[in-house]
C-alpha positions, 0 to 999 in steps of 0.5 A, spaced: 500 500 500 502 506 498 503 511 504 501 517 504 494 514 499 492 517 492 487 521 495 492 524 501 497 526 495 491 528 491 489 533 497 497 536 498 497 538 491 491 541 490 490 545 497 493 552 493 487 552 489 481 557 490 475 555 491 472 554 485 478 553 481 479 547 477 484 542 481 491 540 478 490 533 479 484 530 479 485 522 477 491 517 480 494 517 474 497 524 474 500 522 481 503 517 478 505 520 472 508 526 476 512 522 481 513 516 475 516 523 472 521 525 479 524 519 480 527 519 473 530 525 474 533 522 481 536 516 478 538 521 472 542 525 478 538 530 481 538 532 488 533 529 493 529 535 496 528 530 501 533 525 505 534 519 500 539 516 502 539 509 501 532 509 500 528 507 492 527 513 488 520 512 487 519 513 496 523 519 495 519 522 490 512 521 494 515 524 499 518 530 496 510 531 494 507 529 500 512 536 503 510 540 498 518 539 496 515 539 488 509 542 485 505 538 479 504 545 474 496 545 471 497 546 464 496 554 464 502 554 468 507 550 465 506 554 458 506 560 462 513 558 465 516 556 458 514 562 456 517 565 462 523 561 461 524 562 453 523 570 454 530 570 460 533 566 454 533 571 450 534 577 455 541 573 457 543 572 450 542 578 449 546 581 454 551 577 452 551 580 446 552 587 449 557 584 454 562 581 448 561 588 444 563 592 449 568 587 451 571 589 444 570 596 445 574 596 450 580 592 447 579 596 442 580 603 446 586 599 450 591 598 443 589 606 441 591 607 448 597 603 446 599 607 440 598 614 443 603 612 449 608 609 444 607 615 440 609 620 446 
């Protein structure tokens, strides 16, 4: 039997919903597949939110849901984090750019610096 019950993982996951609102999860099956999902990522190396020493990386993940250690995404919110996500991309790449670009200003300034002491 798994300890805590679907219906007590169900409850964890869906207390931050308003009165009213959809629940996140409202079957087993996006229990499972959420937890399924988590223990993966802790046998690819991911750290446990949890202490999980010696213990099966599935026991590890139900935990971690159980303590709100991880949160199951609607799918509204998943989108919105992509997007989030994908627009700080783009901001990071864009200030890579402006960084490289003043970094070869400034070597440029420095060899013109350069010149003006070797010619004095």
């Amino acid at each position: 039997m798994l300890h805590p019950s679907y219906s007590d993982l169900m409850k964890v996951v869906n207390s931050e919903v308003e009165q009213g609102e959809a629940p996140v999860v409202n079957s087993r099956y996006s229990i499972v597949m959420a937890t399924s999902k988590r223990a993966r990522q802790i046998i690819g190396g991911d750290e446990p939110l949890v202490r999980g020493v010696g213990r099966k990386p599935l026991s590890v993940a139900i935990e971690e849901l159980n303590e709100g250690k991880i949160k199951i995404l609607s799918e509204e919110e998943a989108a919105h984090l992509q997007e989030q996500a994908e627009a700080l991309e783009s901001q990071k790449e864009e200030m890579i750019s402006d960084l490289q670009g003043h970094q070869e200003d400034a070597e440029s300034d420095g060899s013109i610096a350069d010149v003006l002491e070797k010619t004095e």
